[in-house]
N, C-alpha and C positions, 0 to 999 in steps of 0.2 A: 836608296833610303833618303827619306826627305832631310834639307839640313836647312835651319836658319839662318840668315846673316848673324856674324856676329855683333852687329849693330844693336838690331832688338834685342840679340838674346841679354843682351847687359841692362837693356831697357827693363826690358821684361821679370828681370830677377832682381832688378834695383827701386823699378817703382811701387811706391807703397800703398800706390791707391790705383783707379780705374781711370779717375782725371788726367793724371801723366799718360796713358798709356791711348787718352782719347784723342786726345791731341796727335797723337802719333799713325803711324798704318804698319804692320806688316808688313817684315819684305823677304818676300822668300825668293830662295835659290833656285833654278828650276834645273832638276833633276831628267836625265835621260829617260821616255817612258812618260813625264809628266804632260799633262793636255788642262785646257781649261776648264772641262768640264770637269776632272778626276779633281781640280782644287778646289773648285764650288763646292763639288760635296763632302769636299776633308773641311774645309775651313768656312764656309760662310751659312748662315744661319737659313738662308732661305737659296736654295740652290740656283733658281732659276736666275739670280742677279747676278750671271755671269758676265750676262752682256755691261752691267755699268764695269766690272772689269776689262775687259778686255775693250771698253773706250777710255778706261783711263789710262790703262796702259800702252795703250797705240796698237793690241795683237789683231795683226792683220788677217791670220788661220788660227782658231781656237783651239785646233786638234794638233799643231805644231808649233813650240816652242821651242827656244832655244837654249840650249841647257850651256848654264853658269849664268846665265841673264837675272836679271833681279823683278822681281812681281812685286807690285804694291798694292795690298789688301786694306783699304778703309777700313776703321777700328770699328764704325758704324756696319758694316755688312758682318763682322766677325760673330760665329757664333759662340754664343754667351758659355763661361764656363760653368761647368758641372760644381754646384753648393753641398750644403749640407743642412738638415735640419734639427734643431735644438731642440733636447725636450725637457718642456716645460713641467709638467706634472705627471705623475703615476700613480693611478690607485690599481692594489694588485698585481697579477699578475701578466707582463706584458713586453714581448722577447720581437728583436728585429733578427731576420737570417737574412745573408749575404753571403757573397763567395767567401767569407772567412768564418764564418759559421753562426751561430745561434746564441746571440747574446740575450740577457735580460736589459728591457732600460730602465737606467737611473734619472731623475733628474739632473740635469745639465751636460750631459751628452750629445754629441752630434751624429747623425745617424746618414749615411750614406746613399746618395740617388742610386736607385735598383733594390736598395732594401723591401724584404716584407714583414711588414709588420701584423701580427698576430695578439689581439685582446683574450683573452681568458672570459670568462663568462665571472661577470662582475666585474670587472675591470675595466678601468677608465684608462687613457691617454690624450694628452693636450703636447702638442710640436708646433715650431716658428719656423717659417722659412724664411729666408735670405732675404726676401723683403718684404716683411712684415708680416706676412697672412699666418694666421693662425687656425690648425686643423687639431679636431675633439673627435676623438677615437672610439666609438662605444663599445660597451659590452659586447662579445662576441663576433668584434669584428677582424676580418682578414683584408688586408687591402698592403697596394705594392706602389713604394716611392717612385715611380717608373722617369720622372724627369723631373729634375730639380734645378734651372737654369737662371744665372741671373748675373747681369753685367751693371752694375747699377751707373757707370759714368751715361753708357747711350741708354742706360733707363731700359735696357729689356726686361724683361722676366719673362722665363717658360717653366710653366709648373704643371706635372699630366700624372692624378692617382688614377690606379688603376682596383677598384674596389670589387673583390670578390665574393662578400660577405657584410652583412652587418650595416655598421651606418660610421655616415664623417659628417660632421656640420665643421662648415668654412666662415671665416671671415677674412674677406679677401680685400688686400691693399688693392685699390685702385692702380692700372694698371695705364702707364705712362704712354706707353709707344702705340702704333697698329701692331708690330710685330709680335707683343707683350699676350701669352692666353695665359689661362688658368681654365684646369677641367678636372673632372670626375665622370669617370666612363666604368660603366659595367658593361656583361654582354648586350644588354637590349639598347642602352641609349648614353651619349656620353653628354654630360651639361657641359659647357662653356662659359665663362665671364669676363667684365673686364675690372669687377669689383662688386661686392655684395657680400650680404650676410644669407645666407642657405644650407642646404643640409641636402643628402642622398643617400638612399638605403638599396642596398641590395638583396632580396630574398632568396629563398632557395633555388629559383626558376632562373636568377639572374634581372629578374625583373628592378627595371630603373625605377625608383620611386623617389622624386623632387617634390622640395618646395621651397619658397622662397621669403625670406624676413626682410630684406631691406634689398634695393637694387633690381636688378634682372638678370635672368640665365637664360645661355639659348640651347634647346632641347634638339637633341639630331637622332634620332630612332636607327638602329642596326638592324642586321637582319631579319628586314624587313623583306616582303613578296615581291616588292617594287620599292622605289626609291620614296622619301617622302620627306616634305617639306621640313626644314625645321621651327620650333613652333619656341618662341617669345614669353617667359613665364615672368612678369611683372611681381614686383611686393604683394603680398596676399595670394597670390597662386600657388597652384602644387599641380603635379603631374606624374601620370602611371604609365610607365613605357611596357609592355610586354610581347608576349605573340598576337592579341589582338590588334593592337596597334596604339596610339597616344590617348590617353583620357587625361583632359584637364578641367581640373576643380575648383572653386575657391574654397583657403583655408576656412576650416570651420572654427565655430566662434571657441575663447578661450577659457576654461570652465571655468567654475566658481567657487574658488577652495575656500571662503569664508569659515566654511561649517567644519573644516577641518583642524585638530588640534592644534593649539601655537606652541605648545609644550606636551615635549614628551620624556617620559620618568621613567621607562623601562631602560635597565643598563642593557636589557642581553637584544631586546629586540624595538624596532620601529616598525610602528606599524599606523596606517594610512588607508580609513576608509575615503576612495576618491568619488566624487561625483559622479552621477549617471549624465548620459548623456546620449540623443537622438543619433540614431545609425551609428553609435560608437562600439568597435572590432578589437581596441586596444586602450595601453595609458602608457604613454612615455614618461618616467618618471626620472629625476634626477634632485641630487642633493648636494652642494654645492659649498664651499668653504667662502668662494666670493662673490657676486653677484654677477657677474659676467660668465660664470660656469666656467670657469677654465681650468678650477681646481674641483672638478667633480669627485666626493667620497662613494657615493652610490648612486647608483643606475640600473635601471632595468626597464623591461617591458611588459606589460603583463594584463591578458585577456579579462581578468574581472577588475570591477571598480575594487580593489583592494593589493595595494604594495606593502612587501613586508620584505624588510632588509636587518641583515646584522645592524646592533647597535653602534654607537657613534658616540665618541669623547665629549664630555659638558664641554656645550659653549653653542655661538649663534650660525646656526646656518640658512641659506639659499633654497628655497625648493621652487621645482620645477615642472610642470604637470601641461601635458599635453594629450589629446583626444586623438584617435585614428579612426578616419573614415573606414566607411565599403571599401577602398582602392587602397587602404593603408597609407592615405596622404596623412601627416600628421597634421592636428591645427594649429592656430595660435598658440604662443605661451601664455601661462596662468602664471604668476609668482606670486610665495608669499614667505615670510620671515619664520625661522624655524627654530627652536630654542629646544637643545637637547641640557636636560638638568635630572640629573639620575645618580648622583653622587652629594652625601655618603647614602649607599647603600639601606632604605628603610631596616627597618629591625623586623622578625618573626614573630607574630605574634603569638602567646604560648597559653597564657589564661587570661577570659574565659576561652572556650574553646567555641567554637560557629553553634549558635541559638542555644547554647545554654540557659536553662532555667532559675537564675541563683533568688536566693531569698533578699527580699529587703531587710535592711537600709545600705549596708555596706556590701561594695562588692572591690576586690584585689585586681588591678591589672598586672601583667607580667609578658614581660616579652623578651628576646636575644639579646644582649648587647654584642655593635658591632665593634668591628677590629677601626681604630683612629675616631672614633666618635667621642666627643666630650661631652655632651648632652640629646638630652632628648626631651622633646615637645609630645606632649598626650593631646589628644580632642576627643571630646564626646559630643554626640548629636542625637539630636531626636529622628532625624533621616539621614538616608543614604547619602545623600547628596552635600552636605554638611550645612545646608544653612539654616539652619535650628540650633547655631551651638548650646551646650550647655554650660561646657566646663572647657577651657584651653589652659594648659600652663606653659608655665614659665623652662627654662632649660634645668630638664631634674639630671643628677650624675647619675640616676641607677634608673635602668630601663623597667621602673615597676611604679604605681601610682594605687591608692586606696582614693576611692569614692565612697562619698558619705554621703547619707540622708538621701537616696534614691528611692522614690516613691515606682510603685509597681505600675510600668510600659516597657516599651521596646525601646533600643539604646544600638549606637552603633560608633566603634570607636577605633583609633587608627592613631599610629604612631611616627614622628619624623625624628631621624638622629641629626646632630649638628657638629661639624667637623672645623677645625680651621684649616683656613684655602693656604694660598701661594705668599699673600701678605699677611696672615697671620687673623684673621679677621676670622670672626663664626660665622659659618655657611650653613646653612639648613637645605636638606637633598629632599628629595620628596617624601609624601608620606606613606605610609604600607598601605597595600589594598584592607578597605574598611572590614571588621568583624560584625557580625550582629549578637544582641545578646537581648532574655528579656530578665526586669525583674517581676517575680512575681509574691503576692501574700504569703505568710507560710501557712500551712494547713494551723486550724488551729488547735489550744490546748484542749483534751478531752477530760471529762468530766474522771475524778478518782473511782480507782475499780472497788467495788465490793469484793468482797475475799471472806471463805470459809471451808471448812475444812469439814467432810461427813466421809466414813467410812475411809476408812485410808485416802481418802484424795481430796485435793485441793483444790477449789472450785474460785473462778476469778470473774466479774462481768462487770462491764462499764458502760455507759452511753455515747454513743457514736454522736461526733458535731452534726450539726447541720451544714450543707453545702458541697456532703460526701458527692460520689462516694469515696471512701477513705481504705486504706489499710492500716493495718494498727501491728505496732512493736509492743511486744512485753519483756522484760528483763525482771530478773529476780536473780540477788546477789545477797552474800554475808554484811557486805560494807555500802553506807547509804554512796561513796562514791562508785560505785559499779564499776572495779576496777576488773575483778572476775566476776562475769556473768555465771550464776548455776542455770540458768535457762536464758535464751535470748531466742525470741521466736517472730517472726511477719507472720499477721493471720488477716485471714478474709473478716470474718468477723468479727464484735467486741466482744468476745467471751474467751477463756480458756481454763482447761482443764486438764491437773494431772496427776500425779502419786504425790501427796502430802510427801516433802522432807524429812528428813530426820529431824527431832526435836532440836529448836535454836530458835535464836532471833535472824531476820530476814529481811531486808529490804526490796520492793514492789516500784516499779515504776511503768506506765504505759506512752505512748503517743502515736500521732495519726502520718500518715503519708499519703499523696495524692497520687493519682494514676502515674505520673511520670518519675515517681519515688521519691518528689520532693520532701524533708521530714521536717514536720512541725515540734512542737518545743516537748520536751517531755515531761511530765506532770511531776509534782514534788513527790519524793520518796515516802512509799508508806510503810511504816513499820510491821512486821508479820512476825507471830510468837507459834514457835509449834511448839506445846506443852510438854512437859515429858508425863509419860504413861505410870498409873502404880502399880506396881509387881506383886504378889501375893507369895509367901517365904518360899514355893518350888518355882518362881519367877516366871508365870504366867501372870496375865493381865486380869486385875482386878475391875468386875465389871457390878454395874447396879443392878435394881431386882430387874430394868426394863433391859439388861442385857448389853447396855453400852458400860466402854469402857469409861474407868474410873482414872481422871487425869488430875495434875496439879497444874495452879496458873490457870491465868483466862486465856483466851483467843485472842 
């Protein structure tokens, strides 16, 4: 078994930094069994540099040494120890397995070289390596810490994901040493850097799909028929490694979310009509907390020009919108400012109800009140769109408002509640999707009915407005307020006819209604006298010589 001097090992476990320890070299014990070559590849970072050992050391047979002798290993040939990587942000859900099993990450954990790391669908993850680079995780992606190396005194770094799935965009600290890579390898092609801003996706095939934002990657194609050069992908480029072989693109242009909402007021959903765009197969979309994307809230990908994601907390975010070729290169980024304002909660609007027909002049709004709302704002408009206002108030306590003096058109009106925020200040959330409503005339009053009474029945007829056609109500009751209807009838026509009451006084009223049932005013009450009959002493009815009955009272 190997042993170290005790020299280092006090070095080793005393210094607190990588500076002490660069100044210094390794000195190992040589072990019976041990050879030069077998320590190359226990201890030094690139093996082949056995020979600057074995000149420093004076070893005359590399395959025999002499055990208890002391080896002196330069701090510079040592290979770099095994880091850890910090994670920065989580959206969702987003778990690393290792040989200790299957954890979720938080932020500010460090997550161990050989881990794999697993995105959830929706789910973001942002990690820091040991020296500096930082790797964004996306949705649906599976990819494995496979080397995490970094000695920062001689300025190594060796950093190797191995991505099976999905997508990683890198931004990589520029990388000090020759010895010093940084990569992303799938099955078809592994990128390389010595610093840059890029990205790599993996599809189902395995297929490499680069591109590059700042810097240069270099492209090495795997099994491949034959071997094949590696190919140079400069800023603006992207590249398709597959079984065909390398396609290289330039990034296509960065769309034009101008046209796109700067505010949006749905609490439950966000939703994103995106740009069309020539030979575009996808939209990479992302929403961001800071402008650097590092704290992505959502992400996805998605085949039509249209993203829709769970809603998002008031407040300002980052969006991010990219285009995908024919080959799935994705193009430049779009950015634009994003303002989620969806609290408090609009109110319900309750009455009138969607294109009701109400009568002029006055019409009642009525709507929910919400839960923490201390006021509420009304609008009326002559359009959908609101720039017609007519009326806006002021913050009313009760979610109900009376309009006056509305002349007969179409009217469309919508409500915002207003809450106080964090410092105490009134906030107005957006306002309810618009109703429409119209007003209109009311039918009008019709002309008083003629009323008489021949043979037991009571004959009623009136003249119908002009501007029909109309329906018509009758009522007839004891009391002129028509509190019990003895008849209440809708007829097609202005006439009605029926069995004379029993003798009393009577009140008559008519009015008109129009196709839609709207009802017009009802005409003033007319008084109706049913006479009483005279009786002859065996209490039959006393009639003239012409045969009609003999009554008291007029009609």
């Amino acid at each position: 078994m190997m042993r170290i001097s005790s020299r280092l090992c006090c070095s080793l476990l005393l210094a607190p930094a990588w500076p002490a320890l660069a100044q210094q070299a390794l000195v190992h014990t040589v072990q019976p069994g041990d050879n030069l070559y077998h320590l190359a590849q226990r201890y030094l970072e690139d093996p082949s540099q056995w020979r600057q050992l074995q000149a420093l050391n004076e070893v005359r047979n590399p395959r025999r040494l002499m055990p208890g002798s002391l080896l002196t290993i330069p701090a510079a040939l040592l290979r770099s120890p095994a880091t850890t990587a910090q994670v920065l942000h989580v959206t969702g859900t987003v778990s690393a397995r290792s040989a200790g099993g299957t954890t979720a990450l938080r932020v500010g954990e460090r997550i161990e070289e050989g881990a794999l790391i697993e995105v959830a669908e929706g789910g973001f993850a942002t990690l820091r390596l040991a020296d500096g680079s930082v790797l964004r995780l996306a949705s649906g992606t599976q990819a494995r810490l496979s080397e995490l190396r970094h000695a920062p005194a001689p300025g190594h770094a060796q950093s190797r994901i191995e991505l099976d799935r999905g997508r990683v965009d890198a931004t990589v600290t520029p990388l000090p040493t020759p010895r010093s890579r940084f990569e992303i390898r799938t099955r078809r092609a592994v990128g390389g850097v010595r610093g840059t801003d890029f990205g790599v996706a993996a599809n189902e095939q395995g297929d490499f799909i680069g591109d590059v934002r700042e810097g240069a990657i270099q492209v090495t194609a795997l099994e491949t028929p034959r071997p094949l050069p590696a190919t140079l992908l400069q800023a603006g480029e992207g590249a398709h490694v597959g079984s065909g072989g390398v396609t290289v693109a330039r990034l296509s242009a960065a769309p034009d979310l101008s046209a796109l909402p700067s505010v949006v007021e749905d609490i439950a959903t966000i939703e994103l009509p995106l740009p069309g765009a020539p030979g575009a197969t996808a939209w990479m979309v992302r929403i961001a907390r800071d402008e650097q994307a590092n704290q992505v809230l959502r992400n996805g990908l998605f085949s039509q020009p249209l993203a829709r994601f769970e809603g998002l907390e008031d407040g300002h975010y980052h969006l991010r919108v990219r285009v995908l070729d024919a080959h799935g290169i994705p193009g430049a980024v779009a950015t634009r400012a994003l303002e989620v304002n969806a609290r408090p909660v609009p109110p319900l609007l309750r009455e009138p109800r969607p294109r009701s027909r109400l009568p002029a002049p006055e019409v009642e709004l009525l709507c929910t009140e919400g839960e923490g709302a201390v006021g509420y704002r009304f609008q009326l408009a002559r359009d959908a769109a609101f720039t017609d206002l007519i009326e806006q108030t002021a913050d009313l306590a009760r979610c109900q408002h009376t309009l006056r003096a509305l002349v007969p058109g179409s009217y469309h009106w919508r409500v915002a509640a207003v809450a106080r925020d964090a410092k105490g200040q009134r906030d107005q959330g957006p306002f309810s999707p618009a109703m429409a409503f119209d007003v209109v005339p009311l039918p009008p009053e019709p002309a008083p009915p003629q009323m008489r009474t021949h043979d037991g029945s009571l004959h009623l007829q009136w003249s119908a407005s002009a501007g029909g056609p109309w329906q018509h109500q009758i009522q007839i009751a004891h009391d002129a307020a028509f509190t019990r209807p003895l008849d209440d009838r809708l007829l097609a026509e202005p006439s009605f006819t029926r069995a004379a009451p029993a003798p009393g006084l009577y009140h008559v009223r008519v009015r008109q209604l129009d196709a839609e049932g709207l009802r017009g005013p009802w005409t003033g009450a007319q008084r109706l006298e049913i006479p009483t009959r005279v009786l002859t002493t065996d209490l039959q009815p006393l009639t003239n010589s012409e045969g009609q009955p003999v009554q008291h009272g007029n009609r």
